[in-house]
mmCIF file of the C-alpha atoms, coordinates in Angstrom:
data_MODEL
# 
_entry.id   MODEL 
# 
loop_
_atom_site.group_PDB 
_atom_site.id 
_atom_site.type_symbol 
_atom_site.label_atom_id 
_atom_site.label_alt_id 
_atom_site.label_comp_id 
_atom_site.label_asym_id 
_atom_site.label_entity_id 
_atom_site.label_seq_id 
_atom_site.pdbx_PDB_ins_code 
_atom_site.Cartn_x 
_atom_site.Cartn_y 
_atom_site.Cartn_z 
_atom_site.occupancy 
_atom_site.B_iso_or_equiv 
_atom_site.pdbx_formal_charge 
_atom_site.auth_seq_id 
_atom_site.auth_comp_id 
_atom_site.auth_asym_id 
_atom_site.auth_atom_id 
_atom_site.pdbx_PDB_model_num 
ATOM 1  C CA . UNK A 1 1  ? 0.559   140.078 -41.992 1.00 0.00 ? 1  UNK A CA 1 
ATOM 2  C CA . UNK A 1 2  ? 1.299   140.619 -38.525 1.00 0.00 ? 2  UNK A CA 1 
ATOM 3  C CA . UNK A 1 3  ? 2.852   143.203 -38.627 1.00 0.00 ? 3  UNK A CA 1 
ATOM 4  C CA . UNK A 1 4  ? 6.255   143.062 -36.775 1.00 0.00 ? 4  UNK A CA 1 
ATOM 5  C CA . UNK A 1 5  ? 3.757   141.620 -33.465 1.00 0.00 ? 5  UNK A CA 1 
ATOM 6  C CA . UNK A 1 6  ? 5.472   138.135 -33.913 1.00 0.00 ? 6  UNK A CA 1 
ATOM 7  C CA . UNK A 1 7  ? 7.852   136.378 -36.422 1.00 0.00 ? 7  UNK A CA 1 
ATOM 8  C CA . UNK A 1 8  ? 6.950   132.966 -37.720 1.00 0.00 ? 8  UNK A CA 1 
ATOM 9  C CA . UNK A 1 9  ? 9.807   130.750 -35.589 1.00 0.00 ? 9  UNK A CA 1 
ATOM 10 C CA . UNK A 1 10 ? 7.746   132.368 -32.398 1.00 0.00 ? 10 UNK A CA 1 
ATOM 11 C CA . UNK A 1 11 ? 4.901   130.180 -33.431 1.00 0.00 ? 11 UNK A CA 1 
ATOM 12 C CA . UNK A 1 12 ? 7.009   126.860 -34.021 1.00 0.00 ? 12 UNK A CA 1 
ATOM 13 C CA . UNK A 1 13 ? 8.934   126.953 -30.740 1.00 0.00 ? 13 UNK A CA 1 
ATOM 14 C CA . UNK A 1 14 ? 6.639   127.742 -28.874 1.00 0.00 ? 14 UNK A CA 1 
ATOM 15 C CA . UNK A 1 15 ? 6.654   131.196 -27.913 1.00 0.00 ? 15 UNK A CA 1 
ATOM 16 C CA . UNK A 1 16 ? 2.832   131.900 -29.183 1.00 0.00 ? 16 UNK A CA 1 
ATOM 17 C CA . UNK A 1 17 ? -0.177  129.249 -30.048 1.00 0.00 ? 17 UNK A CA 1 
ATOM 18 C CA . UNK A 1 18 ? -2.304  129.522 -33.109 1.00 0.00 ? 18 UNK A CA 1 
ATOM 19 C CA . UNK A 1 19 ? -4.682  130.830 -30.560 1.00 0.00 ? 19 UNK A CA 1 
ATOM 20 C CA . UNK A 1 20 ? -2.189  133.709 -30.232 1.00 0.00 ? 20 UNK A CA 1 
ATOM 21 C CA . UNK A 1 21 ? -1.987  134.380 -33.701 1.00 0.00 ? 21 UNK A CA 1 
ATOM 22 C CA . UNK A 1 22 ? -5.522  134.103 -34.298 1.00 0.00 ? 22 UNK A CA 1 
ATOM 23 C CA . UNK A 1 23 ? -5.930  136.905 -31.678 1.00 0.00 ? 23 UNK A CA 1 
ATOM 24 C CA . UNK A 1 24 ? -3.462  139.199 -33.189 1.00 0.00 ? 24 UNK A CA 1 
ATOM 25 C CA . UNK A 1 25 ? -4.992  139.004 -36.537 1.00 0.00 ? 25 UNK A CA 1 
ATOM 26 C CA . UNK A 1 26 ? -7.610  140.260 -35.055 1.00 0.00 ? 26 UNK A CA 1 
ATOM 27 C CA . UNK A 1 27 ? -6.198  143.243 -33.519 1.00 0.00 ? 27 UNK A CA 1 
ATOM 28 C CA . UNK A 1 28 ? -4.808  144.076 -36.507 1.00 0.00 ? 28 UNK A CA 1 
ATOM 29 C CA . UNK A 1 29 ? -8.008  143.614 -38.388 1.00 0.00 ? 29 UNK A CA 1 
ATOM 30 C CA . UNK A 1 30 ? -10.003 146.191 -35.519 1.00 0.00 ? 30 UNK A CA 1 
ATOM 31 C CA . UNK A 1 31 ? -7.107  148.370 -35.528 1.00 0.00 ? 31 UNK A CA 1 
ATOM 32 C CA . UNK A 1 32 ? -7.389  149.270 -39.418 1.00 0.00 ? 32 UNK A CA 1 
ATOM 33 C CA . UNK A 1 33 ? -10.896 149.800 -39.065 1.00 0.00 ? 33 UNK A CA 1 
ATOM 34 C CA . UNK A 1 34 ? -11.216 152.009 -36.117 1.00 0.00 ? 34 UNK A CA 1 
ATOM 35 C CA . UNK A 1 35 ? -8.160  153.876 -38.091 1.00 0.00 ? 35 UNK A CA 1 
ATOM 36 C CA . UNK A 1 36 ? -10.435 153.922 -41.371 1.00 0.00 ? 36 UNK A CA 1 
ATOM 37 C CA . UNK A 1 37 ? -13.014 155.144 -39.131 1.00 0.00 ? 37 UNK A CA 1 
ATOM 38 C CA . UNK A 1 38 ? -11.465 158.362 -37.790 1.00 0.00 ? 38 UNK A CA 1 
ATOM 39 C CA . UNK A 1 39 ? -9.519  159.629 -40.842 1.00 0.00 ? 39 UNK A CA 1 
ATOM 40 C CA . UNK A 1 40 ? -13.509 159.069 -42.186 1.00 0.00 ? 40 UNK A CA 1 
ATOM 41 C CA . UNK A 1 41 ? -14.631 161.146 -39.349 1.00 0.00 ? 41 UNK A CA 1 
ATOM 42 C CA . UNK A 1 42 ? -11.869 164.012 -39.575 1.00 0.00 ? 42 UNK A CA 1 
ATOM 43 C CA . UNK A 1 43 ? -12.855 164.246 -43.024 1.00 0.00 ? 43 UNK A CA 1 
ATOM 44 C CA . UNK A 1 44 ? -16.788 164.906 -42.246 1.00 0.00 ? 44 UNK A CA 1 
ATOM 45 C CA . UNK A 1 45 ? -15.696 167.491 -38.936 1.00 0.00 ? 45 UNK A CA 1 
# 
């Protein structure tokens, strides 16, 4: 789910809060969509 940004045991000791991971998801969530968004616009150019 992450995708390679953090590995489970990073959350339990520690490392990253929920907060952290909450944040990432995120990313990753804007990230596909903003890359959805140009291979939509290359198609249209």
């Amino acid at each position: 789910m992450a995708e390679g940004y953090w590995r489970q045991h990073e959350l339990w000791d520690g490392t990253y809060t929920l907060d952290d991971l909450l944040d990432i998801t995120e990313l990753i969530r804007i990230r596909r969509d903003n890359q959805k968004r140009a291979a939509q616009a290359a198609r249209l150019s």
